[in-house]
C-alpha positions in Angstrom: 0.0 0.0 0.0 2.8 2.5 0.6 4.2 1.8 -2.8 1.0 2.6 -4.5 0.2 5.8 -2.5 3.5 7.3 -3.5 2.6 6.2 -7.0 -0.6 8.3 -7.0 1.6 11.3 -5.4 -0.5 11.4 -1.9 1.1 13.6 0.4 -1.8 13.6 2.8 -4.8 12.1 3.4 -7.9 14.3 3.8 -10.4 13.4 1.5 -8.3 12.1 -1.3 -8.3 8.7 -0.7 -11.3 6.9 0.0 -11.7 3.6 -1.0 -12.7 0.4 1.2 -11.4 -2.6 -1.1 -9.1 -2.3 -4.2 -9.7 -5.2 -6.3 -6.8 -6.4 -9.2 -7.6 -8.3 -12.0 -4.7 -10.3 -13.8 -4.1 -12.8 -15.8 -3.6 -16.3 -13.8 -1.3 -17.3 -16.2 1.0 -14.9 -15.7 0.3 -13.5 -19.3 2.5 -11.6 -21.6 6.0 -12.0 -22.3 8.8 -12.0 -19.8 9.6 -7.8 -20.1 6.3 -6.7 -20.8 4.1 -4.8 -19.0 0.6 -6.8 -19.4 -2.8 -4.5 -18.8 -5.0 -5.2 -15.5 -8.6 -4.2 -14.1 -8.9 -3.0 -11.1 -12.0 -2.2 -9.2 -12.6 0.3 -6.9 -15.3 0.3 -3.5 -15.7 3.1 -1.9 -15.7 3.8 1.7 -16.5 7.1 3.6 -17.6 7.5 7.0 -19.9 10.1 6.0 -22.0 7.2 4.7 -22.6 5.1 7.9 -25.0 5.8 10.5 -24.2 5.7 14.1 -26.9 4.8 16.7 -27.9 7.4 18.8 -27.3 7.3 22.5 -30.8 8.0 23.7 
C-alpha cells in the first residue's frame, strides 16, 4: 500500500483517498512476455464515514 500511495503522489490524506477494497484483476497465467508490462482491471469500492450511520445514544 505504501508503494501505491507514493505512486498516486498522496502527500496527505484528507479526503483524497477513500476507498474500502481495491480489487486487481490479472491474468492467472502470468500473461504476456517476460519484459512486458501486461494490462489489468482494477475495481474500486468506496468507503466514507460520511456514509454510515451511528446509533444514537438516547
Amino acid at each position: 500500500m505504501p508503494q501505491l500511495l507514493n505512486y498516486l503522489r498522496v502527500d496527505s490524506l484528507g479526503e483524497s483517498i477513500d476507498w474500502g477494497t481495491l480489487v486487481v484483476y490479472t491474468c492467472a497465467e502470468s500473461c504476456g512476455d517476460e519484459n512486458e508490462y501486461v494490462e489489468e482491471f482494477i475495481w474500486k469500492q468506496d468507503f466514507s464515514t460520511s456514509s454510515i450511520e451511528f446509533p444514537s445514544s438516547s
